[in-house]
N, CA and C atoms as an extended XYZ file, in Angstrom:
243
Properties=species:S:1:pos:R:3:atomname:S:1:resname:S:1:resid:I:1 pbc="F F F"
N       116.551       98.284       94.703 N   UNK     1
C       117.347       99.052       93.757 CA  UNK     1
C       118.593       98.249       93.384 C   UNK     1
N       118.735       98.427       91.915 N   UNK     2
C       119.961       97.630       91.984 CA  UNK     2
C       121.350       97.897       91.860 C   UNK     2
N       122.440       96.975       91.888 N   UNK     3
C       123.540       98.048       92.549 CA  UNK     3
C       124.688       98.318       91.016 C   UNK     3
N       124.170       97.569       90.372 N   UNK     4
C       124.725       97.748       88.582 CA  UNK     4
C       125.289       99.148       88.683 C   UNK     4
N       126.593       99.254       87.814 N   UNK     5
C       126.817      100.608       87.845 CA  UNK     5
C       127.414      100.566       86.137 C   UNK     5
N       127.112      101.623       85.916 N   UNK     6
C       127.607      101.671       84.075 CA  UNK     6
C       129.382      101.391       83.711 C   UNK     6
N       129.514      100.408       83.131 N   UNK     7
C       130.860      100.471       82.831 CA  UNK     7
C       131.301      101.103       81.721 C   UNK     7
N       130.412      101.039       81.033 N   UNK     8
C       131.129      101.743       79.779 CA  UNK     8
C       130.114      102.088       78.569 C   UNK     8
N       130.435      102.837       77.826 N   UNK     9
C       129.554      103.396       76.371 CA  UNK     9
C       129.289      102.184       75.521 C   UNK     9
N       128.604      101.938       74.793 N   UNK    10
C       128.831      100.843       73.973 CA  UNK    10
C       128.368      101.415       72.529 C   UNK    10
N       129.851      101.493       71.325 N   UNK    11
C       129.249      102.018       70.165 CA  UNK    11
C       129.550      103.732       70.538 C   UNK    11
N       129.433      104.698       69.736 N   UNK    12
C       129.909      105.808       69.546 CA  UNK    12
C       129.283      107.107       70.295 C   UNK    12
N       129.990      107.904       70.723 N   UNK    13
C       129.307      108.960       71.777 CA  UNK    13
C       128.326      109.462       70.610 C   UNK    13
N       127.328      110.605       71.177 N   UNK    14
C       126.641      111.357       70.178 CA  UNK    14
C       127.144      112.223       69.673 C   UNK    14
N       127.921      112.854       70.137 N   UNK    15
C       129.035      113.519       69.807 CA  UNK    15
C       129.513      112.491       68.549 C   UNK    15
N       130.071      111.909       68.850 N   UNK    16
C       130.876      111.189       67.419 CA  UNK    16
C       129.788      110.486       66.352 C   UNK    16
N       128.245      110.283       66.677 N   UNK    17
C       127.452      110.212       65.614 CA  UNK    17
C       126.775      111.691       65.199 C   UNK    17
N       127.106      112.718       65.007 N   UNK    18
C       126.789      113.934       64.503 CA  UNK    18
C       125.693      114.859       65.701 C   UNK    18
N       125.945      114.549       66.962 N   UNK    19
C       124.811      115.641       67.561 CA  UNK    19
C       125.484      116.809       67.558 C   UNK    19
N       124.894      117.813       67.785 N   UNK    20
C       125.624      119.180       67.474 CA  UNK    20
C       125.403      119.679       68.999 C   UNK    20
N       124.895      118.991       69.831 N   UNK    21
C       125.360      119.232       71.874 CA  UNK    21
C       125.812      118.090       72.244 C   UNK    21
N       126.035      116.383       71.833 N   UNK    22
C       126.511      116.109       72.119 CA  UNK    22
C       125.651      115.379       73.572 C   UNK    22
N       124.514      115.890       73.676 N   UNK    23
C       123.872      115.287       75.392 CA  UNK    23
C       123.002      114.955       75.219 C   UNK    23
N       121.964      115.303       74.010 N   UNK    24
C       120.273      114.767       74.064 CA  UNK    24
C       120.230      113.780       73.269 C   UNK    24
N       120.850      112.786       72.853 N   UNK    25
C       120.789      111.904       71.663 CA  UNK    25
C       120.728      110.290       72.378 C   UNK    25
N       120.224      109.350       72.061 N   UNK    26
C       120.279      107.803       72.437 CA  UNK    26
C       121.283      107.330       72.630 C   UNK    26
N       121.649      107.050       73.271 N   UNK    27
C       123.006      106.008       73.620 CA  UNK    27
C       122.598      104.565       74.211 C   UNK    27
N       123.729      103.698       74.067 N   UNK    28
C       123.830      102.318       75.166 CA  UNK    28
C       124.865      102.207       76.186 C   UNK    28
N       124.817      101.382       76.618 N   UNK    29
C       125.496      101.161       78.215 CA  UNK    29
C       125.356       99.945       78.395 C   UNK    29
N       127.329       99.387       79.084 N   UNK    30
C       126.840       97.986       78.966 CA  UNK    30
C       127.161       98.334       80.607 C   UNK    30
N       126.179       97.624       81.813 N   UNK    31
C       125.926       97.584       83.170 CA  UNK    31
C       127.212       96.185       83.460 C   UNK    31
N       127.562       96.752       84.861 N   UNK    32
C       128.325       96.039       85.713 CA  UNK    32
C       127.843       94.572       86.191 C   UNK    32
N       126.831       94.497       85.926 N   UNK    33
C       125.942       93.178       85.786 CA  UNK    33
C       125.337       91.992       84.425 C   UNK    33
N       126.632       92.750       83.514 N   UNK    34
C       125.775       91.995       82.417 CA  UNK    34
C       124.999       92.661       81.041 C   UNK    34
N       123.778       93.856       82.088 N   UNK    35
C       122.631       94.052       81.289 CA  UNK    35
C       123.376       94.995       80.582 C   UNK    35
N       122.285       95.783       79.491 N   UNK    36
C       122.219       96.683       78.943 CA  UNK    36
C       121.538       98.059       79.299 C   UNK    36
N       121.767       99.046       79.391 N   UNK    37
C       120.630      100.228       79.626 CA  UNK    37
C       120.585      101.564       78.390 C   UNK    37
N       119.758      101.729       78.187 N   UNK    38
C       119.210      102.381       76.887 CA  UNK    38
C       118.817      103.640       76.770 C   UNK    38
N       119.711      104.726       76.230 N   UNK    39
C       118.479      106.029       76.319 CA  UNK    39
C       117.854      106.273       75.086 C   UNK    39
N       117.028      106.303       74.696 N   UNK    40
C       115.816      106.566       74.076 CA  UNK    40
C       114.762      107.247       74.169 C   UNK    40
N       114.311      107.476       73.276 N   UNK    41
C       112.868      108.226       72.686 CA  UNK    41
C       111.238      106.787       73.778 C   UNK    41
N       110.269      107.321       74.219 N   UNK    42
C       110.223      106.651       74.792 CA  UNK    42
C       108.535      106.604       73.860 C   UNK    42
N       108.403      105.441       73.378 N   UNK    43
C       107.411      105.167       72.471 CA  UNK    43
C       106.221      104.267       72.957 C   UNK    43
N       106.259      104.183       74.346 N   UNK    44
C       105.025      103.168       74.485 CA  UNK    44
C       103.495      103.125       74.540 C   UNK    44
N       103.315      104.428       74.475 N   UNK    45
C       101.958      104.609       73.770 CA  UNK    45
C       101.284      104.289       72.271 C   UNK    45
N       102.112      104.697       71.361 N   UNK    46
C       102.247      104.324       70.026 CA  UNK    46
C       102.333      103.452       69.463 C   UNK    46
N       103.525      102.385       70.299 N   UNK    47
C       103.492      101.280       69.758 CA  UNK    47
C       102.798       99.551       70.787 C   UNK    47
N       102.744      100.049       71.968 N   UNK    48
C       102.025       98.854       72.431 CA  UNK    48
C       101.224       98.151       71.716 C   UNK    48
N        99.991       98.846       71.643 N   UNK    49
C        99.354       98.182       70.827 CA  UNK    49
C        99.531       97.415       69.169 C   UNK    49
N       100.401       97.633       69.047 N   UNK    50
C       101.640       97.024       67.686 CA  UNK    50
C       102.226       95.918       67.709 C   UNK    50
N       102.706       95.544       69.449 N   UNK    51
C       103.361       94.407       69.660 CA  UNK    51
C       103.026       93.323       68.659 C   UNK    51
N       103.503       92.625       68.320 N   UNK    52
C       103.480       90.999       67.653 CA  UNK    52
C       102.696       90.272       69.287 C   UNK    52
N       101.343       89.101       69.037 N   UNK    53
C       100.838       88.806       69.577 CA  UNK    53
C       101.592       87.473       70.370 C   UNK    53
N       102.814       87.599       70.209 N   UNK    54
C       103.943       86.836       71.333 CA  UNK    54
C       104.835       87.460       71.931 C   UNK    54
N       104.370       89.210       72.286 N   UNK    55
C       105.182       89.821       72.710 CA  UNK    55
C       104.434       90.529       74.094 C   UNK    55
N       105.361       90.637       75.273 N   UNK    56
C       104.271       91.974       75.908 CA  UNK    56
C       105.244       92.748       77.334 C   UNK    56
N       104.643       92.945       77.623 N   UNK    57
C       105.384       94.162       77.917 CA  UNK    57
C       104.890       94.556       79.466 C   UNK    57
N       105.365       94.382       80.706 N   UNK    58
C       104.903       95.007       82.334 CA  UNK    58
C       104.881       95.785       82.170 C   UNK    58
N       103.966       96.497       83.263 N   UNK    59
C       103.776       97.766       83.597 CA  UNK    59
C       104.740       98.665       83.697 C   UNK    59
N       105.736       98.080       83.898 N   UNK    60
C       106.756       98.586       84.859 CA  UNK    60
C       108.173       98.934       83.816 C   UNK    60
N       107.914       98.355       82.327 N   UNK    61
C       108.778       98.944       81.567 CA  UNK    61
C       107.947       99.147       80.334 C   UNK    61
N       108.891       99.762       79.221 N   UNK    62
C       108.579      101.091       78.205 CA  UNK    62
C       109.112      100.737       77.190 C   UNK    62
N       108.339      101.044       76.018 N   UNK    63
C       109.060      100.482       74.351 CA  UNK    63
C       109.880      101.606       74.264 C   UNK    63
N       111.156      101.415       74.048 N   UNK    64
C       112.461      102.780       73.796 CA  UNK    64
C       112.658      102.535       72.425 C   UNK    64
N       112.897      104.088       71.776 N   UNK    65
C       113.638      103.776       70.384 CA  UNK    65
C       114.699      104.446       70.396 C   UNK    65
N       115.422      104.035       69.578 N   UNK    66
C       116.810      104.332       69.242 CA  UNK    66
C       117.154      104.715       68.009 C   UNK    66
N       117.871      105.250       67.426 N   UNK    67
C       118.141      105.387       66.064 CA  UNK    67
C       118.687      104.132       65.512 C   UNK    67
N       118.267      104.001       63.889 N   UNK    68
C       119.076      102.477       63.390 CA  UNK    68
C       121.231      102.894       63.400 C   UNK    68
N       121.187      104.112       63.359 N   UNK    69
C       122.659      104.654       63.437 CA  UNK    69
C       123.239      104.329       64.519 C   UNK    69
N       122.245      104.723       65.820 N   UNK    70
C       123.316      104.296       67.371 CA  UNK    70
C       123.793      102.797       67.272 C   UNK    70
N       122.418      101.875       66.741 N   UNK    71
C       122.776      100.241       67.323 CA  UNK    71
C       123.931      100.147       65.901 C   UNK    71
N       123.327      100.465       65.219 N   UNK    72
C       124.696       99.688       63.608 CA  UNK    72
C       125.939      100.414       64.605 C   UNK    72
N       126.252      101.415       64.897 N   UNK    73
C       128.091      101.975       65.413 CA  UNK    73
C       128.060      100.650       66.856 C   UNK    73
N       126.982      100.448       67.433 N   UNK    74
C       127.481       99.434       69.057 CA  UNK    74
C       127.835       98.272       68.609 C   UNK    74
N       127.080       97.961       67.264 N   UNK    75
C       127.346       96.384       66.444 CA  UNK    75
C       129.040       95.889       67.347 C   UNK    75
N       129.726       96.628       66.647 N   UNK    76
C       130.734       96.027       66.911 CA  UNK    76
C       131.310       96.074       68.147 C   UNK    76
N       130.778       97.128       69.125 N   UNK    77
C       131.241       96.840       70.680 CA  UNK    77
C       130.409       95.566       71.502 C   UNK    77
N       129.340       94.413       70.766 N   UNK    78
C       128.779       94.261       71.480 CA  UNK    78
C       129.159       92.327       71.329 C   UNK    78
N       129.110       92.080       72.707 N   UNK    79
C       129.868       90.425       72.101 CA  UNK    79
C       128.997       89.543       71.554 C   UNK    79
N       129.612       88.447       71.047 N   UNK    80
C       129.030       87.522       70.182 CA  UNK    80
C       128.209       86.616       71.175 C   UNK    80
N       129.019       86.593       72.691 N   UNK    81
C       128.280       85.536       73.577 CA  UNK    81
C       127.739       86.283       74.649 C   UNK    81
């Protein structure tokens, strides 16, 4: 397990992109390690088989979608390097 812990929102609460609760909507997260973590719609049935044939995907993770609205508002929280 790893010991990453969320530092911060990245890009606009759902709340501030129009959810009307504010809790069920996609967000990002930039991890204490670097990574990213994602909530999303979880699409990997649908689209696996879609992949581009230089793409693929373990068992062990899941095609997520996001709205094009969440990533355009993180644009600018997210660094260049």
């Amino acid at each position: 397990m790893s010991s990453a812990r969320i530092v911060r929102r990245v890009g606009d609460s759902p709340r501030q992109r129009g959810s009307a609760t504010g809790q069920t909507c996609p967000d990002l997260f930039e991890l204490s390690d670097g990574n990213f973590a994602v909530i999303g719609t979880d699409r990997t049935e649908e689209l696996d088989a879609l992949l581009p044939a230089d793409a693929a995907r373990a068992d062990y993770e899941r095609i997520v979608v996001i709205t094009r609205d969440t990533l355009l508002r993180a644009k600018r929280d997210i660094p260049d390097v």
